[in-house]
TORTI-5250 format. One record per residue (C-alpha): residue number from 1; residue in three letters; y, z, x. Coordinates in Angstrom, 3 decimals, padded with zeros to 6 digits. Each point is the difference from the previous one (the first is absolute). Layout:
TORTI-5250
n,res,Y,Z,X
NUM,ALA,Y,Z,X
...
END
This chain:
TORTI-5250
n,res,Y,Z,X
1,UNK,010.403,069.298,048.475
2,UNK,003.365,-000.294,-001.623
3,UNK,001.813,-002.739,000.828
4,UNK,003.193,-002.359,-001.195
5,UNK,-000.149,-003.620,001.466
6,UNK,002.699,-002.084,-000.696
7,UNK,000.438,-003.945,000.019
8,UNK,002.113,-002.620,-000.951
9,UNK,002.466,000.157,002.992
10,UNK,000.772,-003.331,001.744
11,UNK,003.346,-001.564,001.368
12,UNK,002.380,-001.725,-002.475
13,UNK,003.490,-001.923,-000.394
14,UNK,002.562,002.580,-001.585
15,UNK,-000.026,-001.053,-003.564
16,UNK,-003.379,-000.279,-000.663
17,UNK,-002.938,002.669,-001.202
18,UNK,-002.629,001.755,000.819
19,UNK,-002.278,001.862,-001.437
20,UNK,-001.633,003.246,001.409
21,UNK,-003.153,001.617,-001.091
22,UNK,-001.561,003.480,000.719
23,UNK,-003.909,001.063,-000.316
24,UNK,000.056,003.933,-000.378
25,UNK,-003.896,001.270,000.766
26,UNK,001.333,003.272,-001.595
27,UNK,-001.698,002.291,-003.104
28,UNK,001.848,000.249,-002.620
29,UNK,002.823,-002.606,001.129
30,UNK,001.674,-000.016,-003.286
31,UNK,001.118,003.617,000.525
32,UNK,001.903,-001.053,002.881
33,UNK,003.324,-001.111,000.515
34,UNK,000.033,-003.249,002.014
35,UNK,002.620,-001.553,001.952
36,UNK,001.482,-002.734,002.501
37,UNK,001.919,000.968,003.498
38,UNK,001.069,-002.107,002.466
39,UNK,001.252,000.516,003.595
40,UNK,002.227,-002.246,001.621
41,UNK,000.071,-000.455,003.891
42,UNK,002.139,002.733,001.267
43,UNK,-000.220,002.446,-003.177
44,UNK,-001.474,002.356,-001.555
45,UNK,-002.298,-001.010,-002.711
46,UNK,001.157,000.077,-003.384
47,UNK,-000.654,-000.284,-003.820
48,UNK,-000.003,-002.968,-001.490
49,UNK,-001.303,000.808,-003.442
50,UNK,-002.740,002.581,-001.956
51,UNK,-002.013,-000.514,-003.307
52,UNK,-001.112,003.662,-001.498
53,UNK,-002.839,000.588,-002.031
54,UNK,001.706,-000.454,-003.297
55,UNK,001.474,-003.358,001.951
56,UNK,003.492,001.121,000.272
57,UNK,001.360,-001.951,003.160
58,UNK,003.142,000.560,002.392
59,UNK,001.020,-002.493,002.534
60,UNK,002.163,000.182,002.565
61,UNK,003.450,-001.507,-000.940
62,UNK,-000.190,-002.843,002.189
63,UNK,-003.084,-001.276,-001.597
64,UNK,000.759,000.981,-003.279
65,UNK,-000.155,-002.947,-002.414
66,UNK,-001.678,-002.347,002.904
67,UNK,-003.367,002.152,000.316
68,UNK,-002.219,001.046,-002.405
69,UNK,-003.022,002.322,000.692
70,UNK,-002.817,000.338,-002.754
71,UNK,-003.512,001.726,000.077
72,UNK,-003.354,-000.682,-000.923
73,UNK,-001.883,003.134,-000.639
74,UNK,-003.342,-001.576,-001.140
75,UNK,-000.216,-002.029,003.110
76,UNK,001.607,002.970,002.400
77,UNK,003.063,-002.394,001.087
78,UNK,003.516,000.085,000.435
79,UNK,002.397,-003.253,000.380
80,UNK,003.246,-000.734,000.978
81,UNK,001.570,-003.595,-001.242
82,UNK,002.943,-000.849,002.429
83,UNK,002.432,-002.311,-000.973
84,UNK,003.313,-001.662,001.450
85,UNK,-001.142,001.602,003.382
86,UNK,002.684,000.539,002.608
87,UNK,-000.163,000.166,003.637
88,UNK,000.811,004.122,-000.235
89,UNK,-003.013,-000.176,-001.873
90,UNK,-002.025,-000.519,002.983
91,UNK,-002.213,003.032,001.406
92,UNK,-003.893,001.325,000.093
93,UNK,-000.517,001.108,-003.979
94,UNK,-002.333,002.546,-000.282
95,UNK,-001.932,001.238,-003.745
96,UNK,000.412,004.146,-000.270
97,UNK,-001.949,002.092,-002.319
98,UNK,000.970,003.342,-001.201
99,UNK,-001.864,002.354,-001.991
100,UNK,001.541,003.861,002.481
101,UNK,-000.514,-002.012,003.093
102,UNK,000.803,-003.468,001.437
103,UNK,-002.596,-002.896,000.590
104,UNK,000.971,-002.796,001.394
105,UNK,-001.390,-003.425,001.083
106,UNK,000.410,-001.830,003.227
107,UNK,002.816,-002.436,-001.252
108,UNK,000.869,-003.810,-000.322
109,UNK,002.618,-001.574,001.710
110,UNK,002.588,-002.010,-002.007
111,UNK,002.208,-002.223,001.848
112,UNK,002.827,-001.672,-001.683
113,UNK,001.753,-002.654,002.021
114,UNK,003.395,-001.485,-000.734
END
């Protein structure tokens, strides 16, 4: 059974880190391109940042230079290091894996108080 589970989420003080982590039960993970959304309360879920297969990255531009997502493909994992966290940072993240279609895991909440 495929499956992404994702970790790491907790509740923080804005200005602080956390660090989320991703276990993809997928063949052939390092084919796919993995990634990082987020959905606040209120709106629509959206991307926070992909790795490809060659481990070219975007990131949204309100995480860019703050987050940093990285993969493992020998251990079938995908990270994302969060740094100098904000309170707009706060949301359910959920892991996404694309190779044609969309996987995706059952999210982490992130909570980022002020």
């Amino acid at each position: 059974q495929v499956q992404l589970v994702e970790s790491g989420g907790g509740l923080v003080q804005a200005g602080e880190s956390l660090r989320l982590s991703c276990a993809a039960s997928v063949i052939m993970f390092s084919l796919y391109t993995m990634g990082w959304y987020r959905q606040a309360p209120g709106k629509q879920r959206e991307l926070v940042a992909t790795i490809a297969r060659d481990f070219s990255t975007v990131y949204e531009d309100s995480v860019k230079g703050r987050f940093t997502i990285s993969r493992d493909n020998a251990e079938k994992k995908v990270y994302l290091e969060m740094t100098s966290l904000k309170v707009e940072d706060t949301g359910v993240y959920y892991c996404n894996a694309r190779l044609g279609s969309d996987l995706w895991g059952q999210g982490t909440q992130v909570t980022v108080s002020s």
